[in-house]
C-alpha positions in Angstrom: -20.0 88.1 109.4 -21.1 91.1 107.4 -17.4 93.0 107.9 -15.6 89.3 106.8 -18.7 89.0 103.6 -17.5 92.6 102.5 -13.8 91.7 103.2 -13.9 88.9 100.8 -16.3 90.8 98.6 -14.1 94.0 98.0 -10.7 92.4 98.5 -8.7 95.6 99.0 -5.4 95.2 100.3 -3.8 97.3 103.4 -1.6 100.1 102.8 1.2 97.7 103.6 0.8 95.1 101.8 3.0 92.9 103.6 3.1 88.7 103.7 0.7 87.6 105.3 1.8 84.7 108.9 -0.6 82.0 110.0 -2.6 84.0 112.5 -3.7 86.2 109.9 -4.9 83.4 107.6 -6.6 81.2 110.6 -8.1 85.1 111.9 -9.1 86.0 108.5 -7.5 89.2 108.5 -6.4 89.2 104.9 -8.4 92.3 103.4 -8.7 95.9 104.4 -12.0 96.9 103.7 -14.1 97.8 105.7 -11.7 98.0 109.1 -13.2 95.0 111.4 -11.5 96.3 114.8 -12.9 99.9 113.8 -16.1 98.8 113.7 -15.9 96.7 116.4 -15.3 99.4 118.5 -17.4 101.6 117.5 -20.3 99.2 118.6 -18.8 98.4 121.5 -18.3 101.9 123.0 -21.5 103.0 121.0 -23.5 100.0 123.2 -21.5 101.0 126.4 -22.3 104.6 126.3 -25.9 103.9 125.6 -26.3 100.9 128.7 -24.3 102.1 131.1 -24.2 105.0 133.4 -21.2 106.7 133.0 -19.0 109.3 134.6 -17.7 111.6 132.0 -14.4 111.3 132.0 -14.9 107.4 131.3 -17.4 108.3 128.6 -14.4 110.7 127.2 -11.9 108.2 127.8 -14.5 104.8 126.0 -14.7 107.3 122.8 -11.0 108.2 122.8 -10.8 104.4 123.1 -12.2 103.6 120.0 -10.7 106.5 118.1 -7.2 105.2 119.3 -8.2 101.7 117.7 -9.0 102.9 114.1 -6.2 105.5 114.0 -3.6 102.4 115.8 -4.6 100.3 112.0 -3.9 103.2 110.2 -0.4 103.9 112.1 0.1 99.8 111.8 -0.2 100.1 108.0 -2.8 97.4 108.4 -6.1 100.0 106.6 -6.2 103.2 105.1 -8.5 105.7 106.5 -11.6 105.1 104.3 -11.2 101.9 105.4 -11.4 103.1 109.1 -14.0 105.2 108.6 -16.5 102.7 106.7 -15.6 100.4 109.5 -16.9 103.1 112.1 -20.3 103.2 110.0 -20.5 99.8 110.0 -20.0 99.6 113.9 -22.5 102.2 114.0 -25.0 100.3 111.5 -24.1 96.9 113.8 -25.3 98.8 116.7 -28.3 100.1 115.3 -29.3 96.7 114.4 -28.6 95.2 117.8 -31.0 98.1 119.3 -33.6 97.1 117.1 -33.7 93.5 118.1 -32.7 94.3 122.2 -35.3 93.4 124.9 -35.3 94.8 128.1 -34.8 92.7 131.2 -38.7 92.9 132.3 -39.3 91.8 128.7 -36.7 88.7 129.1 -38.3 88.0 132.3 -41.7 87.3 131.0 -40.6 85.4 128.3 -39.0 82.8 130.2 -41.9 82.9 133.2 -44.5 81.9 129.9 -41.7 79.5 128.6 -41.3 77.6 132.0 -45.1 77.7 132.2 -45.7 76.3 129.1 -43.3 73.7 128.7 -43.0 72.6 132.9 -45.8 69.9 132.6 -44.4 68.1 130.5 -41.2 67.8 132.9 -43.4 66.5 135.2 
């Protein structure tokens, strides 16, 4: 939502500015800034990296990964670089917000043990 508000707030057109075809209209891909699959995968490997326990070589290869996205829009004609590079902030700044509001599995846990406790006699 906040890459599509910005999208339609900027309005800046791709290098390329070619017609646009019905997928882009029903995707929403109309605008160039900020890059949505930049920052898409900048959270994603960002999040990946952080949660998972990686071999290096597939931490190399999930970076590389989302450089190869960014720089593929650039090659498509689709962004310019800024806009690449704003959408990699923005991925960052996603995932920064998605830390912030993460809970940890013993913390999920408890919630839903005092949820079920709370609401199970009225099931009754």
């Amino acid at each position: 939502m906040t890459v599509a508000g910005l999208q339609k707030l900027v309005k800046r057109k791709g290098p390329l500015d070619m017609t646009h075809s019905f997928m882009d209209y029903i995707a929403m891909d109309m605008y160039a800034f900020p890059a949505a699959h930049a920052s898409r995968a900048a959270m994603v490997s960002k999040f990946l990296l952080n949660h998972l326990v990686l071999a290096v070589p597939l931490r190399i290869l999930l970076v590389l990964w989302a450089f190869l996205v960014g720089t593929s829009r650039i090659v498509l004609g689709k962004h310019h670089l800024t806009d690449v590079f704003c959408g990699f902030a923005l991925g960052f700044l996603h995932y920064n917000l998605v830390e912030m509001v993460w809970l940890s599995s013993n913390t999920c846990q408890t919630l839903l043990s005092i949820w079920t406790l709370s609401w199970s006699p009225l099931f009754k």
